[in-house]
C-alpha positions in Angstrom: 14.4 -52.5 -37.6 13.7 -49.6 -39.6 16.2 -47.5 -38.1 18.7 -50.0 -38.8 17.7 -51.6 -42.0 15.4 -48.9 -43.5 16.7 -46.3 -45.9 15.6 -42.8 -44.9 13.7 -40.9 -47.4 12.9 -37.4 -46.3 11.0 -35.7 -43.6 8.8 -32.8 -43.6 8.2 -30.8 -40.0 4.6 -29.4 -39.5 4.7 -27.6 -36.1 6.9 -29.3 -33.6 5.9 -32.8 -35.2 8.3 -34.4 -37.9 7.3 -36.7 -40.1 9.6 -39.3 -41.8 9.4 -41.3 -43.9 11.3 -44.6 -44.5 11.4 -47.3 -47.7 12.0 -50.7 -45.9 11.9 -54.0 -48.0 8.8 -53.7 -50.4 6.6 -51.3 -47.9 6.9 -48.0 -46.0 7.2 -46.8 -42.7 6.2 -43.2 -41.6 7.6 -42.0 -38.5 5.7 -39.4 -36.4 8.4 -37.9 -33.9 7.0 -34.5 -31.6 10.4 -32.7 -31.1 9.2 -30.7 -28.2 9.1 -33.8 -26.3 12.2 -35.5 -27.6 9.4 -38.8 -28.4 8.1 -41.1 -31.2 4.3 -40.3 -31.1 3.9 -43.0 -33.9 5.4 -45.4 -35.8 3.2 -47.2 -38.9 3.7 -49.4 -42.2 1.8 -49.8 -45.5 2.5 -50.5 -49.4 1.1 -47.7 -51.0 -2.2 -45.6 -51.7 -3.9 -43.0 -50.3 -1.1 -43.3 -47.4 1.9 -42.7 -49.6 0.0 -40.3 -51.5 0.1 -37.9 -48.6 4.3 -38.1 -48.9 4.3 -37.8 -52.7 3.0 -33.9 -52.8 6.1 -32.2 -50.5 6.3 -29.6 -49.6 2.0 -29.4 -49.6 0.9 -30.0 -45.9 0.5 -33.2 -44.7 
């Protein structure tokens, strides 16, 4: 659903792991994708917090 409903925000790449994020109705979706691989290592959810305080700080390390 969140690739087909979910409005991509931006992703930052750390290594050969992207992160992206996602807004999708009223709560986020962070995508951890390993691009050596070609694979979704991840996939998670939440509303806010500590969590989306890690994405508010680009281009700071995650």
């Amino acid at each position: 659903m969140v690739f087909t409903k979910g409005q991509f925000l931006y992703s930052i790449k750390y290594g050969t792991i992207t992160y992206i994020l996602y807004s999708l109705s009223k709560f986020w979706v962070k995508v951890l994708y390993d691009n050596r691989i070609n694979k979704i290592l991840e996939i998670g959810s939440f509303v806010g917090g500590d969590t989306l305080n890690r994405y508010s700080n680009v281009p700071n390390k995650i």
